[in-house]
Residue frames relative to the residue before (quaternion, step in Angstrom):
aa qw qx qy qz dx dy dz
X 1.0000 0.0000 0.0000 0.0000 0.00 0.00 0.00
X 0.2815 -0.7158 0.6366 0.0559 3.78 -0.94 1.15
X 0.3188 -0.8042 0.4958 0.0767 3.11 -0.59 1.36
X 0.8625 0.2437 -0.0272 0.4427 2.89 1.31 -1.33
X 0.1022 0.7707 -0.6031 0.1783 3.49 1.32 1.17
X 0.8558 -0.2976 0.3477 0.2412 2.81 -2.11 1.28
X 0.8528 0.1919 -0.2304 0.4277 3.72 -0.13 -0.92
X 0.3472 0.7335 -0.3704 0.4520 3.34 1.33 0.10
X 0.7214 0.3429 -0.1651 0.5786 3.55 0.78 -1.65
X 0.7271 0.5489 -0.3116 0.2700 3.64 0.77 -1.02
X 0.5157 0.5518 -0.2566 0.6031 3.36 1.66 -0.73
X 0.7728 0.3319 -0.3068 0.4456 3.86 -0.08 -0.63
X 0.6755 0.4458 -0.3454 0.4751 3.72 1.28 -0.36
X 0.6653 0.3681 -0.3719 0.5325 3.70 1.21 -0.21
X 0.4362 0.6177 -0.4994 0.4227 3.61 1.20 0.75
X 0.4822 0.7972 -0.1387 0.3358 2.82 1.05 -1.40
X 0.8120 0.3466 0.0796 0.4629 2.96 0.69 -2.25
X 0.6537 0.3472 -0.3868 0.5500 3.50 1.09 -0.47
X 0.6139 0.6253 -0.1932 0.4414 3.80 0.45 -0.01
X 0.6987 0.5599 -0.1498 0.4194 3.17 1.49 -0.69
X 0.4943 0.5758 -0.3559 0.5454 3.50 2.05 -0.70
X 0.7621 0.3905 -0.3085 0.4142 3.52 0.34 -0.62
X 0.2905 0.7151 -0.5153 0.3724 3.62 1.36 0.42
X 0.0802 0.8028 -0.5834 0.0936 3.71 -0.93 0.63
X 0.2563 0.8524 -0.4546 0.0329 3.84 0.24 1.01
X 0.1450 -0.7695 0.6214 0.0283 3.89 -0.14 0.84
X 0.1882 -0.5807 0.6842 0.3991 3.14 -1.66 0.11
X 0.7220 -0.5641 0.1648 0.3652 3.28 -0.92 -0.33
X 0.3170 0.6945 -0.3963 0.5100 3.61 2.05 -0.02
X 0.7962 0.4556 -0.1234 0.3785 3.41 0.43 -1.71
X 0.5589 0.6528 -0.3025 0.4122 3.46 1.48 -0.48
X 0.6660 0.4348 -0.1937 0.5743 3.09 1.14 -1.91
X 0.7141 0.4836 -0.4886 0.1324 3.83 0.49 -0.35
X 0.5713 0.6444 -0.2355 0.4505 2.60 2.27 -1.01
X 0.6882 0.5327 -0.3123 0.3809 3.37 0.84 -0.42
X 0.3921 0.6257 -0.2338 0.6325 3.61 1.61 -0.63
X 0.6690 0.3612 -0.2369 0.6048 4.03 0.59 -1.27
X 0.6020 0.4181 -0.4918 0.4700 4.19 0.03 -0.65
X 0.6960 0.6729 -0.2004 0.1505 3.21 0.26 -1.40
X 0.5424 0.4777 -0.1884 0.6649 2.96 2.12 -1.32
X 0.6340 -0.5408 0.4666 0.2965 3.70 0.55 -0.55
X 0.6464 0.4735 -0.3338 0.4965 3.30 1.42 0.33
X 0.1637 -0.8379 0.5202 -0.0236 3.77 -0.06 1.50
X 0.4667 0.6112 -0.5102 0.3850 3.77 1.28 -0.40
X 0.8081 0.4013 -0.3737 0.2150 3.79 0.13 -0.84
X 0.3278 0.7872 -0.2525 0.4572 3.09 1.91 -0.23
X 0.6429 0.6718 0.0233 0.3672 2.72 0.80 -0.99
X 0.6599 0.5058 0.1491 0.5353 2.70 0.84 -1.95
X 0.5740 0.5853 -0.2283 0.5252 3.45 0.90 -1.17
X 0.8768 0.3255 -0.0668 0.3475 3.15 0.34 -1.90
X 0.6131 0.5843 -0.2889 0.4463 3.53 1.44 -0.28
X 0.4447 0.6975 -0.2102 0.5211 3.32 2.00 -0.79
X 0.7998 0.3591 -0.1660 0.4514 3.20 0.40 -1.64
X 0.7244 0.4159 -0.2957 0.4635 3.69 0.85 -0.61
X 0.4777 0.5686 -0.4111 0.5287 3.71 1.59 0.35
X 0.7033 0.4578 -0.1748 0.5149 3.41 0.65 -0.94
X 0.6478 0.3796 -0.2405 0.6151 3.68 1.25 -0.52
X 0.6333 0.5051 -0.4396 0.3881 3.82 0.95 0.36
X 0.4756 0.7399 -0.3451 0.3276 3.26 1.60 -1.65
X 0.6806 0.4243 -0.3474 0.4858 3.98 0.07 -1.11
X 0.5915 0.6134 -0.3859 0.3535 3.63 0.53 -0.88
X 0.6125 0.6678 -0.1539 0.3939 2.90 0.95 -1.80
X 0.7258 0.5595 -0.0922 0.3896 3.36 0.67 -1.64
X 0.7255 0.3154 -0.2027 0.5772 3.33 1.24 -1.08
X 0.4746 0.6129 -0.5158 0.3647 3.48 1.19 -0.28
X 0.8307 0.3472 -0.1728 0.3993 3.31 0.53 -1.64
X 0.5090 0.6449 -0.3794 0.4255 3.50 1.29 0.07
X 0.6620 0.4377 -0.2364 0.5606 3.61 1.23 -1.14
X 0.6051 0.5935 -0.3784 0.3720 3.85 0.97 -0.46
X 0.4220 0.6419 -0.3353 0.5454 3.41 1.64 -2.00
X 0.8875 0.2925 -0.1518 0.3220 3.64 -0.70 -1.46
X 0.5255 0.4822 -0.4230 0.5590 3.82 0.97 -0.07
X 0.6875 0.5383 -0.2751 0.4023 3.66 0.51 -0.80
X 0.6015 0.4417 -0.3005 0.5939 3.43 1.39 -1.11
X 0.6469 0.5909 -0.3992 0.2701 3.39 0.49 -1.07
X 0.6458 0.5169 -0.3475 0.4416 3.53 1.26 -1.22
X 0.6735 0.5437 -0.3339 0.3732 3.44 0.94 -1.31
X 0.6542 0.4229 -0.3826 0.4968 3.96 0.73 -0.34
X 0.6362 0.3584 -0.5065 0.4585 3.85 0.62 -0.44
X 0.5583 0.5481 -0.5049 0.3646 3.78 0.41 -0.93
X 0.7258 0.3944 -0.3351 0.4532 3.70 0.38 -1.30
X 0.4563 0.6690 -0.4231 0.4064 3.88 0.69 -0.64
X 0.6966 0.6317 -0.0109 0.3399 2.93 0.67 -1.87
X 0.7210 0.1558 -0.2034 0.6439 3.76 0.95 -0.96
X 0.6303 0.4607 -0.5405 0.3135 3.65 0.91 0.06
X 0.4495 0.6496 -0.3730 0.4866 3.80 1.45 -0.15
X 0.7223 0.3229 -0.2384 0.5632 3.78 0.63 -0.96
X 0.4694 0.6532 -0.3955 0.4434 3.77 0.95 -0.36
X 0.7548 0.4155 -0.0976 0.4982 3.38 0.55 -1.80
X 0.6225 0.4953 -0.3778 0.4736 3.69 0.81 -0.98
X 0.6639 0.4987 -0.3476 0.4355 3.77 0.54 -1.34
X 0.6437 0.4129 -0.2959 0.5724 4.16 0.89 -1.08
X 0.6627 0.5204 -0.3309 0.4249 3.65 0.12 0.07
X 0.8448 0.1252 -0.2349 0.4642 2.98 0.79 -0.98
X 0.4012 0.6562 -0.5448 0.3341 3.55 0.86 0.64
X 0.5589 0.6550 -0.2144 0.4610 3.67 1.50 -0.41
């Protein structure tokens, strides 16, 4: 059983993504400014605020994404080599 087949990762990461626009984190300084800024009629920094904060709240993802990929990839490349050095050794062994 493959836990982690392809559509497995592709489905939970376009969850992720459809779910994320409606993300909205403030502290509370930045709230009252942004709210103080709506108020006047200006909705761009809002905005701004919130597209920032969910960039800066992706970056780590990112990192472990491509960090856990890096090391799955090695991981395959050492069993594979494991692998013909087992049939390597089995094939010189038993010719003996």
């Amino acid at each position: 059983m493959k836990v982690f087949s392809t559509s497995n990762i592709f489905s939970t990461l376009a969850t992720v993504l459809a779910f994320a626009s409606s993300t909205a984190a403030q502290c509370a300084m930045c709230r009252a400014s942004v709210e103080s800024t709506i108020s006047n009629g200006r909705s761009n920094l809002a905005e701004g605020l919130n597209t920032g904060i969910l960039y800066l709240l992706l970056a780590p993802y990112l990192c472990f994404m491509v960090i856990g990929y890096l090391w799955y990839k090695n991981s395959k490349k050492q069993t594979a080599q494991r692998l013909a050095l087992a049939t390597r050794l089995k094939s010189i062994l038993g010719k003996k």
